[in-house]
TITORKOL-65032 format. One line per 8 residues: number of its first residue (from 1); their letters; for each residue x, y, z of C-alpha. Coordinates in Angstrom, 3 decimals. Layout:
<pts>
NUM) A) X:Y:Z; ...
</pts>
This chain:
<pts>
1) XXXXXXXX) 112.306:105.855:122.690; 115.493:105.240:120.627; 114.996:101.843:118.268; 117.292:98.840:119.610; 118.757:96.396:117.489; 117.658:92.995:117.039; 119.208:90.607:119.202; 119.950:86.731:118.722
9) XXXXXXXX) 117.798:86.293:122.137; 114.633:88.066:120.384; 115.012:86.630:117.314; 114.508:83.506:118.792; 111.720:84.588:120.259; 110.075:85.248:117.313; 110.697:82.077:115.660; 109.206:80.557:118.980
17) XXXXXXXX) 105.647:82.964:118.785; 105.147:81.911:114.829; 107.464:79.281:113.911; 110.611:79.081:112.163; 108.114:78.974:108.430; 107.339:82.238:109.637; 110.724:84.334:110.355; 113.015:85.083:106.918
25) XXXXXXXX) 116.391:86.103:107.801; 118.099:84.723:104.855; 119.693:87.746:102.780; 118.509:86.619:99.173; 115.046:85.871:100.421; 114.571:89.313:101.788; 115.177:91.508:99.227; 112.206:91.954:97.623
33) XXXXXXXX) 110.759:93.397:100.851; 113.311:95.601:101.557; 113.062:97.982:98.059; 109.931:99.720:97.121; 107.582:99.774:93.965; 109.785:102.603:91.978; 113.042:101.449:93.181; 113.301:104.694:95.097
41) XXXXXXXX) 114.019:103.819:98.729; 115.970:100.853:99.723; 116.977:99.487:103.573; 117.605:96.855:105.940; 116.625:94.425:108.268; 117.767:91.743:110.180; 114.356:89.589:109.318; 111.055:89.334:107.661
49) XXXXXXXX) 108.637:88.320:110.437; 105.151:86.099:108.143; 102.403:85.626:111.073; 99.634:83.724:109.976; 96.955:84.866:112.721; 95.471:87.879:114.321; 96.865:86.328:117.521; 101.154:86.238:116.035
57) XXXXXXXX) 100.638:89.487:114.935; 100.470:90.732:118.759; 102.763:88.266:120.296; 105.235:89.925:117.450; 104.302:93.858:117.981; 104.273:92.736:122.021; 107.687:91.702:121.587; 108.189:95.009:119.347
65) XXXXXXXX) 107.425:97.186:121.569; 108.971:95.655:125.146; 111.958:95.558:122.786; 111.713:98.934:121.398; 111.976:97.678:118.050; 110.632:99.107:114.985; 107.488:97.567:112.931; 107.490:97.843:109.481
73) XXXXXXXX) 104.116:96.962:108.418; 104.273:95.209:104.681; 101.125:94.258:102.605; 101.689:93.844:98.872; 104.856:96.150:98.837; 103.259:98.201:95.836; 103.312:101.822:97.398; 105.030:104.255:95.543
81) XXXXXXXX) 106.340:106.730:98.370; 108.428:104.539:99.925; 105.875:103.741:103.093; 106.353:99.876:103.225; 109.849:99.016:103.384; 112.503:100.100:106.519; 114.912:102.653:107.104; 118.672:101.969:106.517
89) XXXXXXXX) 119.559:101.315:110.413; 119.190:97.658:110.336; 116.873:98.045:113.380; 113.315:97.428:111.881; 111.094:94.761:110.940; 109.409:94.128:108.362; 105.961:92.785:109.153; 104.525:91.151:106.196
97) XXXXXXXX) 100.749:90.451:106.355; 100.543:88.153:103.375; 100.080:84.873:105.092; 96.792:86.508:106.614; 94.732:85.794:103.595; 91.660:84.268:104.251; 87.875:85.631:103.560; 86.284:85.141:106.759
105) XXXXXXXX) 82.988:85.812:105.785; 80.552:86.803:102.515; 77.471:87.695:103.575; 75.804:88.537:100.555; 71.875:89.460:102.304; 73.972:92.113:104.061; 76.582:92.787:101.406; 79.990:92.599:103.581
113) XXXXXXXX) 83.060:90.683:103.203; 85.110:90.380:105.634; 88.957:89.922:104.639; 92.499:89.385:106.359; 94.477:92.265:105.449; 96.621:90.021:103.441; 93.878:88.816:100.856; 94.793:90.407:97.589
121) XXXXXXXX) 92.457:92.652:96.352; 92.268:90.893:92.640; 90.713:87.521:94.954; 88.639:89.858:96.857; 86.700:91.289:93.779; 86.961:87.836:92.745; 85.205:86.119:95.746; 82.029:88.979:95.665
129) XXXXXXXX) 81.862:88.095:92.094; 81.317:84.478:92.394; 78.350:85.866:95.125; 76.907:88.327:92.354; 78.346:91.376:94.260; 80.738:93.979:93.412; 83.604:95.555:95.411; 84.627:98.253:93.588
137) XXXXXXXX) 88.027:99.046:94.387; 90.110:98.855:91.424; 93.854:99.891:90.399; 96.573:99.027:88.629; 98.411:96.700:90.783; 95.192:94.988:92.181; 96.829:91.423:90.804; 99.775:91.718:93.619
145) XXXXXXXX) 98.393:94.331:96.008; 96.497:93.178:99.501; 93.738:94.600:101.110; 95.503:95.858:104.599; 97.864:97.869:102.683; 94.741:99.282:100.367; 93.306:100.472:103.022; 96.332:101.784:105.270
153) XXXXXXXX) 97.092:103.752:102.407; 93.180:104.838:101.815; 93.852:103.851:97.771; 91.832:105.506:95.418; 91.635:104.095:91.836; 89.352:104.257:88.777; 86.165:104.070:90.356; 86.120:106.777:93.460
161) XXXXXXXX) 83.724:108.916:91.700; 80.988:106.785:91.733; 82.011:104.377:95.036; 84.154:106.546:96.941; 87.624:105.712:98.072; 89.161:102.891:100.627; 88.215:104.473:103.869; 84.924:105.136:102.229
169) XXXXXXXX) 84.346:100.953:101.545; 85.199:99.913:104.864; 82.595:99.083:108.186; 84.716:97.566:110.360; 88.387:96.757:111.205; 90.655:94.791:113.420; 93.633:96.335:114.312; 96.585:95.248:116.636
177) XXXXXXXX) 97.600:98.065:118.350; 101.523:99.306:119.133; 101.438:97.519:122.643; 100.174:94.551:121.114; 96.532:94.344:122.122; 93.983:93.485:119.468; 90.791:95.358:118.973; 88.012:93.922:117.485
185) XXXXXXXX) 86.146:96.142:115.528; 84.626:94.259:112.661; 81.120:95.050:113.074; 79.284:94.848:110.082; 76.388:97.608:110.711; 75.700:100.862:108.339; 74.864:102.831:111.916; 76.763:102.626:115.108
193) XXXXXXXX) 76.766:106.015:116.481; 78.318:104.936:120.110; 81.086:107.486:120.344; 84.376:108.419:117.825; 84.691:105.892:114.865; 87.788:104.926:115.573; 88.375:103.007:112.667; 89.262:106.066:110.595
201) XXXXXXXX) 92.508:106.432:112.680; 93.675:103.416:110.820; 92.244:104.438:107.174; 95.517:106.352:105.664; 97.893:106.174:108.927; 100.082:103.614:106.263; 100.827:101.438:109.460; 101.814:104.284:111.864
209) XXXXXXXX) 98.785:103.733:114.631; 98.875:100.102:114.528; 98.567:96.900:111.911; 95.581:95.951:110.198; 94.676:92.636:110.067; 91.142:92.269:109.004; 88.236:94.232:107.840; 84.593:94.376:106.853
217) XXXXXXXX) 84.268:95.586:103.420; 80.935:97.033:101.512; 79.703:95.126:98.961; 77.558:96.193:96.135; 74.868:94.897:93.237; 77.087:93.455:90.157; 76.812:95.844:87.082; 74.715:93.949:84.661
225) XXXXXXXX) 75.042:96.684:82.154; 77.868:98.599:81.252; 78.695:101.211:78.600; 82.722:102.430:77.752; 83.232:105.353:75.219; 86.457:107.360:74.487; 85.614:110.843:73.676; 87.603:113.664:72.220
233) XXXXXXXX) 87.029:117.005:73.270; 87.592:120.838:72.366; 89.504:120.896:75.100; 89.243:119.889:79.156; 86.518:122.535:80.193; 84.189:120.390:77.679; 84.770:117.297:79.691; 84.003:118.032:82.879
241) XXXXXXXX) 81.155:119.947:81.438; 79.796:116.051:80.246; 80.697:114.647:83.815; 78.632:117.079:84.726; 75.706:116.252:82.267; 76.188:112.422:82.464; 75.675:112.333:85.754; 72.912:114.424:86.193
249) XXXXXXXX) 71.307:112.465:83.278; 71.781:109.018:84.352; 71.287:109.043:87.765; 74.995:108.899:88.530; 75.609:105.863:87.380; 79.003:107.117:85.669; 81.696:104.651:87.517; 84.973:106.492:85.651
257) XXXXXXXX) 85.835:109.323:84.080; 89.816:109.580:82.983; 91.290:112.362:81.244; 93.856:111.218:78.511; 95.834:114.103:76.694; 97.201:113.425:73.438; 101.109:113.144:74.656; 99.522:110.121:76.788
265) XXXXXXXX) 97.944:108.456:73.788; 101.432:109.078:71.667; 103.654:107.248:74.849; 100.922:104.207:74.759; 101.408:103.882:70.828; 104.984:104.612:70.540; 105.852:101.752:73.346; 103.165:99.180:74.035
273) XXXXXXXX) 102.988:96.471:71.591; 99.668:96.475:70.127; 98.274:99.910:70.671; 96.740:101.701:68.086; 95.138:105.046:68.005; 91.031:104.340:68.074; 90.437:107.015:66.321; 91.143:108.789:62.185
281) XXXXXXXX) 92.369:111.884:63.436; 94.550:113.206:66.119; 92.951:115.073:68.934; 94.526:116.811:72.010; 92.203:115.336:74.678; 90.221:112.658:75.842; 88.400:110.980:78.148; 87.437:107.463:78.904
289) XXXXXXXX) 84.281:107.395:80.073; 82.287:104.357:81.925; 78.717:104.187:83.241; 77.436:101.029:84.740; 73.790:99.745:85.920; 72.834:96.882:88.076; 69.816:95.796:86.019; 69.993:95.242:82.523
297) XXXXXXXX) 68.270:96.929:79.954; 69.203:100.809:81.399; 69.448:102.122:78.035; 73.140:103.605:79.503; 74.126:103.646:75.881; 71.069:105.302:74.775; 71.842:107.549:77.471; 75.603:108.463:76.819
305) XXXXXXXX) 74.652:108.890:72.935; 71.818:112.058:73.966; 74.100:113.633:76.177; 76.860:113.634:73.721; 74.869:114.064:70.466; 74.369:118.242:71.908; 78.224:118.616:72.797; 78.073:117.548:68.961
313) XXXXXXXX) 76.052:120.444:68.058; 77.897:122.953:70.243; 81.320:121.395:69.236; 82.745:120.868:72.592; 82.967:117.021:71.404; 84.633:116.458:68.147; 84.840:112.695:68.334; 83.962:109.394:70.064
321) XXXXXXXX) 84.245:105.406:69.839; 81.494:103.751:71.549; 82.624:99.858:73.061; 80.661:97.361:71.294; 81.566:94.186:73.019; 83.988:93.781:76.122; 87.069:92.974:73.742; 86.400:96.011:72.896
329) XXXXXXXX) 85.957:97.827:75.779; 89.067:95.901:77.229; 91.140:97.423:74.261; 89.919:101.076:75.439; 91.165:100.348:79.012; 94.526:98.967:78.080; 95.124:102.467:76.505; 94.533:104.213:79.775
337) XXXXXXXX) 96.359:101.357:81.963; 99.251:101.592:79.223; 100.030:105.054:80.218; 102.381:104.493:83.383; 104.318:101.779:82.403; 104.729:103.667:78.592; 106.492:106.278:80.572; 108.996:103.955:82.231
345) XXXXXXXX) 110.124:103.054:78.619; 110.328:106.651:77.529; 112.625:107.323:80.318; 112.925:109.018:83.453; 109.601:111.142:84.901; 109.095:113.721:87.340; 105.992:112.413:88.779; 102.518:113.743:90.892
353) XXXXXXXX) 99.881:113.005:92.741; 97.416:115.973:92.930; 94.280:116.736:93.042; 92.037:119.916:92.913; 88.087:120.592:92.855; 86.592:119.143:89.558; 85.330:122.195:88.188; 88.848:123.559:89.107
361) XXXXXXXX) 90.823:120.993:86.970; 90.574:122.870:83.431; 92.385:125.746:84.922; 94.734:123.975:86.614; 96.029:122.118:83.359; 95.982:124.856:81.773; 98.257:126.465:84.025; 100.200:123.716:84.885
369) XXXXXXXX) 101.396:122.637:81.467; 102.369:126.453:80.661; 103.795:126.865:83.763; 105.912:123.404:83.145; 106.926:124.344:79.689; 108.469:127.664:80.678; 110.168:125.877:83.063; 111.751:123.130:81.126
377) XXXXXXXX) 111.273:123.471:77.377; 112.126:120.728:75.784; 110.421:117.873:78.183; 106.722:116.788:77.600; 103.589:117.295:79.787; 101.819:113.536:80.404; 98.477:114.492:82.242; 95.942:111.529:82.737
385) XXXXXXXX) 93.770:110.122:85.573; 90.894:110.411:87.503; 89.435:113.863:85.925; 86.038:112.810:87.637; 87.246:112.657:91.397; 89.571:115.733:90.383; 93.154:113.255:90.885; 95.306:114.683:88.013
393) XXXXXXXX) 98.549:112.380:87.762; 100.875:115.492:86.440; 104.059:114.299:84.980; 106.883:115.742:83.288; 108.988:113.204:81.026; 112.612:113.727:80.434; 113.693:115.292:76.364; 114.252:112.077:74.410
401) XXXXXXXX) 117.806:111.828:74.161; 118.865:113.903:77.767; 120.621:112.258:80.723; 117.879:110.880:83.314; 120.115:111.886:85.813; 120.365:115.529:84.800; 116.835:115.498:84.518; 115.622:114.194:87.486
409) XXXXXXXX) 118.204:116.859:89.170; 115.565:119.140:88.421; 112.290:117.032:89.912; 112.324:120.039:93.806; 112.329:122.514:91.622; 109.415:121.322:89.305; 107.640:119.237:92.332; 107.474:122.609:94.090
417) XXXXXXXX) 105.985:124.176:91.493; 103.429:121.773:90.818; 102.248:121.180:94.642; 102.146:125.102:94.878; 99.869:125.860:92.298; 97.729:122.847:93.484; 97.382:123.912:96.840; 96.527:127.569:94.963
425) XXXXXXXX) 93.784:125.696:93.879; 92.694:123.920:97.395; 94.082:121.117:96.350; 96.174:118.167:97.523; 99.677:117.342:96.897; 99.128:113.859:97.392; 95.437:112.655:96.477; 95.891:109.092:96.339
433) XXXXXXXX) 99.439:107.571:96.740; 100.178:108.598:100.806; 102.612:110.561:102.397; 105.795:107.580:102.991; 108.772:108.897:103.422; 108.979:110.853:99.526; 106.095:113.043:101.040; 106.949:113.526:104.548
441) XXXXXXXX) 108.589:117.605:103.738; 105.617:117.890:101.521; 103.293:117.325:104.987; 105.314:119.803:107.449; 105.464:122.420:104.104; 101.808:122.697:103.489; 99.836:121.238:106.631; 98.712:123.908:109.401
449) XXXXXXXX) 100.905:124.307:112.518; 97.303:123.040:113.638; 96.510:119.858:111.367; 100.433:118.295:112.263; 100.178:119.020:116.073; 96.844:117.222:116.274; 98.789:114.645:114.056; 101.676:114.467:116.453
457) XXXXXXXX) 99.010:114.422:119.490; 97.486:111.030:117.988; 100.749:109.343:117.358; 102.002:109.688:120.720; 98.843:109.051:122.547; 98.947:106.024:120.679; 102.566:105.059:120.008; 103.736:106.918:122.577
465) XXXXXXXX) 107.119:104.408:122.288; 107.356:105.352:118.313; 107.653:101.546:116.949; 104.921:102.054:114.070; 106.693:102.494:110.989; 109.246:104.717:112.141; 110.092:107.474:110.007; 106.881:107.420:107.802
473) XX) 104.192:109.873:107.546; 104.777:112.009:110.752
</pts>
């Protein structure tokens, strides 16, 4: 069903279902929910539509949908492939869930919190702190991003490896669905085997199926022990020979493994006031390591120390600093966290999201950075992330000096190459940031005639009208 434009008639009607507070039409005061993250995609609408209840959410997607209307579901607006913000028609609107922001419940015996979708995730680690619990979602933009768009996006973040990502942290949801009717599925049990878990339709459909608006999230114990190293290594086959070692050696209590290659620690010093290199010498590659222990007295730093002290011996580990104290340890992170916004000050990036098996992420750096520097000489390789969940965030920064413009002409060609050899590898092209609307030729170039017909088959029994964030994902 074609999308109809907004009338005077329905507008009103919206300002009658949640109040006049609730309904932004002013130009100025919409503008910052009509661009994404990167600046990338920009559009319009004629209003901003702030429920504050499970119950205005469906009068508003009711109204939606007998209107044929599009819904542009909007948590924290800090996506980076353009999923949260409308199309250029002037037909959609944007739903924004951040008046929803209450924590329902903390129920600390059975280690659940249950959230509105527009609690930001910074207040919901927070709140299970104050109870002596830990949710472990973390990421960059956890000060300004909420928990419904976490979760409709299936975020990953520094701490997958050992906790698993969004979808994996969630019991229960409430969704309204695209007709408007609410379904209340916020149990809070570990087993439920009564038929498909329907939840996981929600988990990554980036607001396509329906909205969420609340959701029961695991807790677990509070670290009370917690050791940080950055370690230089021979080279990246060494470090996820460690991962491999630490894990096996402590139980699996390592919570993050990021790789860091030496081009990332030269952006973070070069830009970033206050960053100095940790270490006497220069090395090509790092990682920051974390492990983490709900009862103090673990001997985690004992532990890290005997695993590394043979990579010593063997010389696949030619350095390391060891956190002493939490300043210190904060000073180790700020290196890693440093690394995107040092590349927005060294200019223009050709950015991605992949991912490939663990054991499979040596080779694919390896081949990756030649197969990037025979393709563009003169521009620099920035490889970091999540080397322990196998998320590789495989950049290629513009030649100091060169027109961004010029250079980013290039980004299909070098994208292509990049997703290519990481599907090669059974990989993903997009491991943690979604599909949007950057991603959606991505999705129809390397999903199975099978995998986007049964994708198609779920969005029409669903949305059979097509209002769910129009022009996103599928």
């Amino acid at each position: 069903m074609p999308e109809t434009a907004v009338t005077s008639d329905v507008i009103e009607r919206f300002k009658s279902a949640i109040g006049a507070a609730g309904v932004i039409d002013d130009a100025s005061d919409m503008a910052a929910y009509l661009v994404d993250e990167r600046k990338l995609f920009r559009g319009k609408a004629p209003l901003v539509l702030r429920p504050a209840s499970t119950e205005e959410v469906a009068t508003v997607v009711s109204i939606c949908a007998g209107s044929g209307i599009g819904v542009v579901p909007q948590g924290g607006n800090t996506g980076l492939c353009g999923g949260s913000v409308p199309d250029e028609s002037g037909k959609q609107v944007v739903l924004s869930l951040a008046r929803m922001n209450r924590i329902r419940e903390l129920d600390p015996v059975n280690y659940t919190l249950t959230a509105e979708a527009g609690c930001v995730l910074a207040d919901i680690q927070g709140a299970a702190r104050e109870a002596d619990r830990l949710f472990p979602l973390s990421l960059a933009a956890e000060g300004s991003c909420q928990i419904g768009g976490n979760l409709s996006t299936n975020a990953g973040g520094i701490a997958v490896l050992r906790y698993g990502n969004a979808r994996e942290l969630v019991l229960g949801l409430e969704v309204v669905l695209p007709e408007g009717k609410i379904w209340n599925g916020l149990r809070r049990l570990r087993k439920d085997n009564t038929g498909y878990d329907l939840k996981q339709l929600f988990l990554g459909a980036e607001g396509t199926l329906g909205v969420i608006t609340a959701a029961v999230l695991k807790l677990f114990p509070l670290p009370k022990e917690t050791c940080t190293a950055l370690i230089a290594f021979r080279d990246p086959s060494a470090a996820t020979e460690l991962l491999a070692k630490l894990r096996e050696a402590s139980g699996d209590a390592v919570t993050s493994f990021e790789y860091i290659h030496r081009q990332c620690m030269d952006l973070v010093i070069r830009h970033m006031p206050g960053q100095n290199d940790p270490f006497d010498h220069r090395y090509q590659h790092y990682a920051l390591v974390e492990l983490s222990a709900s009862r103090s007295g673990a001997g985690l730093d004992q532990i890290l120390e005997s695993v590394c002290a043979e990579g010593f011996e063997n010389g696949a580990l030619l350095d390391a600093v060891i956190a002493s104290s939490e300043s210190q340890r904060q000073q180790l992170w700020s290196i890693r966290e440093s690394i995107p916004e040092a590349q927005n000050h060294a200019g223009a990036c050709i950015k991605h999201d992949v991912s490939v098996p663990i054991s499979s992420v040596p080779e694919f750096l390896g081949r990756g950075t030649k197969l990037l520097t025979d393709a563009y000489h003169e521009a620099q390789v920035i490889a970091f992330g999540h080397m322990g969940d196998g998320n590789i965030h495989f950049n290629l920064q513009q030649p100091e000096g060169e027109d961004p413009n010029a250079f980013m002409k290039e980004a299909p060609r070098i994208t292509k190459a990049v997703h290519d050899l990481a599907i090669e590898f059974e990989g993903s092209f997009s491991a943690e940031h979604g599909i949007g609307v950057l991603k959606r030729k991505d999705l129809y170039g390397y999903k199975s005639d099978v995998e986007i017909e049964m994708m198609k088959s779920l969005k029409k029994a669903l949305d059979p009208k097509g209002i769910m964030n129009p022009g996103k994902v599928i």
